[in-house]
N, C-alpha and C positions, 0 to 999 in steps of 0.2 A: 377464315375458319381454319384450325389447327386442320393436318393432312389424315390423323386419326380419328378427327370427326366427321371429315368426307366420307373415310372407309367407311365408318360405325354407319352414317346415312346410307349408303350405296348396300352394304347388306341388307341393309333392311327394304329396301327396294328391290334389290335381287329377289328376295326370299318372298316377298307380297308380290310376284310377275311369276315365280314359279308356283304357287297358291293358285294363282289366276290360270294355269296352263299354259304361260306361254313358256314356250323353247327357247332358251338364251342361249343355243350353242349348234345351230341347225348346218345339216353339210348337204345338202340336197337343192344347189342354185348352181346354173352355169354362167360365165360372165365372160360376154361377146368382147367391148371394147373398153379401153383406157382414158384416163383422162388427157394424155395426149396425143392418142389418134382424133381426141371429137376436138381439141383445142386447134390440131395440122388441120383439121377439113375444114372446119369452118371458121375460128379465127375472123378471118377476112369476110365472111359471107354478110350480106345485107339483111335488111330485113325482109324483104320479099322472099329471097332465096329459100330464110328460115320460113317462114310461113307459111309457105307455099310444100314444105317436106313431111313427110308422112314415114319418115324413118324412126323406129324405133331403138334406142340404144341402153344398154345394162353396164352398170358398173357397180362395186364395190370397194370399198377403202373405207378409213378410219376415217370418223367424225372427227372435224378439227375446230369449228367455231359454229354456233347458234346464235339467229340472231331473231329473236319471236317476237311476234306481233299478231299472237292472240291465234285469229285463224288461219294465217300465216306464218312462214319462217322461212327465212334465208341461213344452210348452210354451206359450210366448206366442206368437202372428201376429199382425202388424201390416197392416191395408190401409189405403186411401185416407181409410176412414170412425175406424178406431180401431183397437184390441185385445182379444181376445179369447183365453181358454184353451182350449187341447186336448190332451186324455189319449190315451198311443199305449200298445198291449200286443201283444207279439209275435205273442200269438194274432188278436188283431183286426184289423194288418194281414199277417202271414203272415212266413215268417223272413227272405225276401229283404230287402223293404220295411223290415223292423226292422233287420236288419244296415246296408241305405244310411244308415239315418236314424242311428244312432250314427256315422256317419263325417259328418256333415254341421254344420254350424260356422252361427252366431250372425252372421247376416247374408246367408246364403243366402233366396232366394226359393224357397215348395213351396206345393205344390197339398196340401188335405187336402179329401177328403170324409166325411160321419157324423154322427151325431144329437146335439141336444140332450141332456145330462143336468144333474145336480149333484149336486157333490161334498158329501163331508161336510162340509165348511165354510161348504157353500150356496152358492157359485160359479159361476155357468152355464158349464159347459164343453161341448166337440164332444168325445164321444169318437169318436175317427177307424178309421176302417174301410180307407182307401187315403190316400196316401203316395206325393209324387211330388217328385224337385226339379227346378226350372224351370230355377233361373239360380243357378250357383255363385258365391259370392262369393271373389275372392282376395285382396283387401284386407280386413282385420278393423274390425269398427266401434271406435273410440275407448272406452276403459272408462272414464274419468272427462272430461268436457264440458261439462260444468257450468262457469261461475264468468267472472269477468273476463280472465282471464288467456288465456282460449281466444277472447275476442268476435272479435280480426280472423282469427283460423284457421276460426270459423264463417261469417263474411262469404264468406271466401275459398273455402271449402268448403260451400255452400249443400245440397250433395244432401246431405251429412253433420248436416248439419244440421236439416235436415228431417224425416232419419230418427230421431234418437236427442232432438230435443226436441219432442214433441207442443205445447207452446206457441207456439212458431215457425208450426206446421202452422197452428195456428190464427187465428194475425195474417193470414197468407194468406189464407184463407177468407173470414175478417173480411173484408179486402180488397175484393175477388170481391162481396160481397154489398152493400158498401157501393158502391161504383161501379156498380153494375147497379138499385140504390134509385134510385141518380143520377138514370141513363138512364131506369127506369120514371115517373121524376117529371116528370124534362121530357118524354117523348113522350105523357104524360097532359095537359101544356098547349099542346101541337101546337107543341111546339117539334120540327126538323127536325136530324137527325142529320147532319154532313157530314164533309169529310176535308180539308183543305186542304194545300199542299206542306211537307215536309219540310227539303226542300232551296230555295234561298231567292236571287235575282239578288240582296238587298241584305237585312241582317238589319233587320227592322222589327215596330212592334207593342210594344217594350219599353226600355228604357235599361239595357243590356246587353251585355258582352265575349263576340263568338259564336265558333264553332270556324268556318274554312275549309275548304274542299275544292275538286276541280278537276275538271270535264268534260271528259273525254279530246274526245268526239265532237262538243260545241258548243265547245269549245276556250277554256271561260270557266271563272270562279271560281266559286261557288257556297257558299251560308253555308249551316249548320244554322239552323234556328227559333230562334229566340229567344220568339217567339211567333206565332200564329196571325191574330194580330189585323186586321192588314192587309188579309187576305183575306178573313175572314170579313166584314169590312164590305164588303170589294167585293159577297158575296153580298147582305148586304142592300139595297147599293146595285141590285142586280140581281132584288131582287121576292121575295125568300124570308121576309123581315121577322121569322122565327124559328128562329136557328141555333142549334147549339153543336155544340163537337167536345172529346170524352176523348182526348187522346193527348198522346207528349212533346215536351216542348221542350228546348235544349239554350245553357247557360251557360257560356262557357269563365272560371269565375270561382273562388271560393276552395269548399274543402270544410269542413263544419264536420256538428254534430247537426243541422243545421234547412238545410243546402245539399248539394247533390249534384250533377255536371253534368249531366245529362238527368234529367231529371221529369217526373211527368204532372202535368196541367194540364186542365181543363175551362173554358174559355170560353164565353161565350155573349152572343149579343145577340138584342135585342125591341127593335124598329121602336115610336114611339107610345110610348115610356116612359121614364120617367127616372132616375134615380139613386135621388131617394127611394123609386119604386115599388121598384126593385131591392132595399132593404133589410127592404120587408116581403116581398118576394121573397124574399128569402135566410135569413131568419127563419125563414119556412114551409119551404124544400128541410133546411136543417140537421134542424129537428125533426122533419121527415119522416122523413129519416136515419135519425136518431137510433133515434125510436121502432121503425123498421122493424127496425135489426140489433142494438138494444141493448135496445129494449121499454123506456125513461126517459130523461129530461132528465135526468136526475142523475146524475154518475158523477165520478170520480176518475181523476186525471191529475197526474200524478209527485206525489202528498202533495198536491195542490190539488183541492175542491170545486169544483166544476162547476157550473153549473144552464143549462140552456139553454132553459127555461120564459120566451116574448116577455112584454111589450115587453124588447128589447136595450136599452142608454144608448147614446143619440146626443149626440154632444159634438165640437166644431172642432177642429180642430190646434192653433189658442190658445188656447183655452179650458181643452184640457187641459192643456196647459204650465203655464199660470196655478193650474190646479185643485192636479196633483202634483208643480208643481216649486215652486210659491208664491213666484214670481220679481216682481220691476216691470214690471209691463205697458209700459213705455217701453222694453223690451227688446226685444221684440218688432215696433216702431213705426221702428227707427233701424236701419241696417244697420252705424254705427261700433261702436252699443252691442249689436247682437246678436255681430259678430264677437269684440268683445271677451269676451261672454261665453261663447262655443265656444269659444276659446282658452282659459277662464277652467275650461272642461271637460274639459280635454284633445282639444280634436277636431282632427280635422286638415281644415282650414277654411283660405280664402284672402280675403286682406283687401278681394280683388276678386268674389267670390261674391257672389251677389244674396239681398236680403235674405229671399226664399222659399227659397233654400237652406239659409241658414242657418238660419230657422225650424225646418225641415223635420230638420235636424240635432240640434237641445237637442231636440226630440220625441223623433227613435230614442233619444237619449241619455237623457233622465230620466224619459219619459213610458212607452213602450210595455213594458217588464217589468214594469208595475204594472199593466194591462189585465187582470188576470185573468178576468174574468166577462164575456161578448159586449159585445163594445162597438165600434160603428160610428164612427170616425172620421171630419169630412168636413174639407168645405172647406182640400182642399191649396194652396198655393201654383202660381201656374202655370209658375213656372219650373222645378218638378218633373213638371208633368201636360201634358208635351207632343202628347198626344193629347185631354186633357179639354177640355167645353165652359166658359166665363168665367161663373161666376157673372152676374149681373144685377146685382144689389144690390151686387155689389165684384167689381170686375173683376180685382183683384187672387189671386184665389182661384178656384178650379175647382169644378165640380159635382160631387164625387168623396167616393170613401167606402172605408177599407180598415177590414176587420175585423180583430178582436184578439181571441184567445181562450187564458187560459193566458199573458199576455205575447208571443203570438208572432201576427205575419201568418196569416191565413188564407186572406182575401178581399181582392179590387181591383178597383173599378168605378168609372165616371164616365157623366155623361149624354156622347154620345161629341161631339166635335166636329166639326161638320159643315159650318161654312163655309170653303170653299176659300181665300179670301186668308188668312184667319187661321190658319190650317193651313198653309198657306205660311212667314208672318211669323216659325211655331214652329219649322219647320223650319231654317230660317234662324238663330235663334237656336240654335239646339241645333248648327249646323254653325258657328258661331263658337265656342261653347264645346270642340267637336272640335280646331278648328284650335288653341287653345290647349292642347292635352294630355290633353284628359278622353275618354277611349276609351269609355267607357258613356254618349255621349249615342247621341239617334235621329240620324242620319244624313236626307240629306237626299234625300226619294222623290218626284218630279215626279209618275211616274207616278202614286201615288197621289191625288195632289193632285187630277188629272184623273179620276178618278174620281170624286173631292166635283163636280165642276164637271158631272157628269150629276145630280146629285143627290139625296144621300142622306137620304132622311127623319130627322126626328129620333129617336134612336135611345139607347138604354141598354145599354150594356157589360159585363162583369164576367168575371174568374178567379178560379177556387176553385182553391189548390192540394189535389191528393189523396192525396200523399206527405202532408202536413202534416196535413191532415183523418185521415187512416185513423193515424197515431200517437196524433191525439187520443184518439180512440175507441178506442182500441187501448188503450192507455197503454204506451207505447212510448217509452223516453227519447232515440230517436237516429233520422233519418231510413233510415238504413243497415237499420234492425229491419224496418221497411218497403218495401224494396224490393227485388225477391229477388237483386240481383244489383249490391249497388252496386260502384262503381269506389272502387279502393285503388292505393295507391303502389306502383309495381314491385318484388318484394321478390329482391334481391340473392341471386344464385346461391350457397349453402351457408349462406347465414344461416337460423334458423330461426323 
């Protein structure tokens, strides 16, 4: 039966039960336990045990399957925790309660109260004693949901989806438990929870195309986040010397499985530290993770072994070139001959690009899909690390370090930069390469500058994406799987 002749049936059942007086929408039940608190107690009980109990227990959740046998029925409820069976007999709940309940549809929300028993199949069911329904459903749940062909109708339909795939349910939860590992880990190193702005006089903190907006009542522009960064080192600059903030940031850039425009993100920075501490940092928070929502370093992600058991491999930006792409180190050293071999890669590279760009380019390109196993890369180039402090030993190269786990970004930190003319000179640099066409450099932020000029202790950086993180652990092939409500292309009125 088409999905518009369920509706067209289901009104007309709605509209014949409100005729009749009943209440299809009553908020007056209170609902003691869950379907699995009764599934942890008794589970395991015999039949004596059940028999022998005189406990009463209440539940509510979504009708999921009917199976009638006249003056009988065997259903399924669904709550927040799981599913559960319950057996209705006309005698048990009385002929009223049994006549609603045969007129009630596969998606409705009902109250049932009654006891543990099991069936002959050994089944832990509630055989139910009362019979209530909450919330009529007029839309019918989808009977087949399952497969590729439904993924953007799921995206797009998130509550539908939630209901009828209990796997989904549980990436969520995942979620939840991983982000709150986070939070328990850092407020166990006295790092300091904060919130910084959303909305942004200049987008700063990243090398990134942000969205605009407009202040009616300060009569200014105003950017989304791009990141948080900015600010958060004003706090350290300001005596707090252990932040970090969970929340999103927002990219006006391409969509893909591993981009979406607004994301979470956890930032954080530690006064007195540097880059290298931050990777045995970051080493400890993962495994922590880890062991906390998953109980092992070992898991599986899309057909790839995993192991997140430290030490990580620590290896440079050329180092790994040279390692996985097994090129002439004289490529790396000349910016004719690097260009020429971007080119040589198909990259779209400019013969005027500085030679830490192009570096930084043969990397994305032949190096980072082979990272599969924690690997800390440092030493960026500083034409990419307009925030990072200059190496010592080569000034050429930044104190900075991105994780790779699986082939893909994880992590991004550097020891931060903290002296003001040089922080200026980057700024500078980065607004010439603007002027010339490149809309993803940092723009240029005086104001901040003058903040390094009170002075900012030396200081350790880093972002974890959580989108990214929670698919790993997940094993989640798409960042959309993870996040409950990503953005999709407007879909054209009558198409389907």
């Amino acid at each position: 039966m088409a999905d518009s002749e369920l509706f067209r049936k289901r009104i007309e059942k709605i509209d014949a039960l409100k005729a009749e007086g009943v209440d299809l929408y009553p908020n007056d039940v209170r609902v003691d336990d869950t379907t699995a608190s009764i599934l942890e107690r008794f589970e395991d009980a015999d039949n004596e045990l059940l028999g022998g109990l005189h406990e009463r227990f209440t539940l509510a959740g979504r009708l999921m399957a009917v199976r009638n046998f006249g003056k009988a029925a065997f259903i399924n409820i669904q709550d927040r925790k799981g599913k559960i069976q319950a057996y209705l007999h006309r005698n048990g709940i009385g002929d009223a309660a049994y006549a609603l309940f045969k007129r009630l549809d596969v998606g409705d929300i009902v109250f049932i109260g009654g006891r543990p028993i099991r069936t002959k199949t050994g089944e832990l069911t509630i055989e139910v004693d009362e019979l209530r329904l909450l919330s009529k459903a007029i839309r019918p749940l989808p009977e087949k949901w399952h497969g590729l062909t439904d993924v953007e109708t799921r995206y797009r339909q998130r509550h539908v989806d939630l209901i009828v795939n209990p796997g989904v349910r549980e990436v969520f939860v995942t979620r939840s438990r991983i982000i709150n590992a986070i939070r328990r880990f850092m407020d166990e190193r006295d790092f300091l929870e904060v919130e910084t702005p959303m909305m942004q006089p200049k987008a700063g903190g990243a090398t990134a195309r942000p969205f605009r907006t407009h202040h009616n009542a300060l009569g200014m522009d105003l950017y989304l986040r791009i990141a948080p960064e900015l600010y958060l080192k004003r706090l350290i600059t300001g005596g707090l010397e252990r932040v970090y903030e969970i929340n999103r940031n927002f990219r006006n850039e391409g969509i893909s499985t591993f981009h979406n425009p607004e994301f979470t993100m956890m930032e954080f920075y530690q006064a007195y530290a540097t880059y290298e501490d931050l990777m045995t940092f970051t080493e400890e928070l993962l495994t922590t993770v880890a062991q906390r929502v998953l109980g092992t370093l070992n898991f599986q992600y899309q057909g790839m072994e995993i192991d997140l058991t430290p030490p990580w491999t620590r290896i440079s930006v050329k180092d790994s070139i040279l390692r996985y792409g097994g090129i002439d180190p004289e490529i790396l050293e000349h910016q004719e001959k690097a260009y020429a071999y971007a080119r040589q890669l198909g990259l779209e590279v400019k013969n005027t690009d500085a030679l830490g760009k192009l570096v930084t380019a043969i990397f994305e390109e032949i190096v980072e899909e082979k990272l599969v196993q924690p690997t800390f890369v440092t030493l960026y180039p500083v034409e990419v690390s307009p925030l990072s402090r200059r190496n010592v030993e080569d000034p050429g190269v930044t104190d900075r370090f991105e994780l790779y786990i699986a082939g893909k970004e994880i992590a991004n930190a550097f020891s931060e930069l903290n002296d003001p003319e040089d922080q200026r000179e980057r700024f500078l640099m980065q607004a010439k390469e603007r002027e010339e066409g490149n809309e993803e450099t940092h723009v240029m932020d005086e104001d901040y500058v003058q903040v390094l000029e009170y002075a900012m202790p030396p200081t350790a950086g880093e972002g974890i994406g959580i989108d990214r993180l929670v698919m790993l652990l997940t094993d989640s092939p798409s960042i959309r799987d993870v996040i409950l409500f990503p953005h999709m292309r407007r879909k054209e009125p009558g198409v389907e």
